[in-house]
C-alpha positions in Angstrom: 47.4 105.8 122.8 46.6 103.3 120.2 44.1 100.4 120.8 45.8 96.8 118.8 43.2 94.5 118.3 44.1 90.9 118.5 42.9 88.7 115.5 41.4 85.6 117.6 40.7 82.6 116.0 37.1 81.1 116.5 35.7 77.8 116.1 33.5 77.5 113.5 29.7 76.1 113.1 28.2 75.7 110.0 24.5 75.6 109.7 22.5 74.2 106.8 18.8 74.5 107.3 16.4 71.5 106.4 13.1 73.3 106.0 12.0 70.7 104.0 13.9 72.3 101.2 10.8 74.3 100.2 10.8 78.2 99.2 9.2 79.7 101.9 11.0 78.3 104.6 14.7 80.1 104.9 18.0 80.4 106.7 16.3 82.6 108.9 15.0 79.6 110.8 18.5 79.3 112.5 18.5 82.7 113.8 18.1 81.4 117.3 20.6 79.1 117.3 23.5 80.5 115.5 22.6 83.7 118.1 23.3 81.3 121.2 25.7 80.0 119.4 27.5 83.0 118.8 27.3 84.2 122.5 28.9 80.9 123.3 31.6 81.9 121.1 31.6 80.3 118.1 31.8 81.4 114.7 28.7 80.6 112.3 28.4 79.8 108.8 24.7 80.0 108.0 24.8 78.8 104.4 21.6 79.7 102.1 21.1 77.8 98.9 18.7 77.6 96.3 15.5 75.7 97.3 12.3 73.5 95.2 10.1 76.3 93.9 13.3 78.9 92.6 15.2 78.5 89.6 17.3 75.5 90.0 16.2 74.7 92.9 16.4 70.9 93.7 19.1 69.1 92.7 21.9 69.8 91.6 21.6 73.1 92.2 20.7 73.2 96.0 24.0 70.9 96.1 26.3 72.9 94.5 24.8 76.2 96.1 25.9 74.0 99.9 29.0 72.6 98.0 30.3 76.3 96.7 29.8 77.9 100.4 31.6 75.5 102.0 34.7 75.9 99.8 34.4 79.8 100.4 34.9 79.1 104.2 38.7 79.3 104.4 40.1 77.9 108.1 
């Protein structure tokens, strides 16, 4: 017997972290919440983007890096 699975469509969360935009704070931060989140049933976007203290960090960098995984999220 074969097992079909059924493609479900979930709403979606996406996440940006503040964390002050400084490098040694990370998306990581939201691992709690995007966790409950997930058990409620919700998708999660946890974007990560470039922060002050790596290269190109800051604007516009840390803008596009937001901008660019945003666009890759396809509803």
């Amino acid at each position: 017997m074969s097992v079909q699975s059924k493609k479900e469509k979930l709403p979606i969360v996406v996440t940006i972290y503040g964390g002050f935009w400084l490098s040694q704070y990370g998306l990581e931060e939201l691992n709690p919440i995007c966790t409950n989140l997930n058990q409620l049933g919700f998708a999660i976007w946890n974007i990560e983007y470039r922060r002050l203290g790596e290269l190109d960090g800051g604007f516009p960098g840390t803008y596009n890096d937001v901008i660019n995984a945003l666009t890759l999220l396809r509803i």
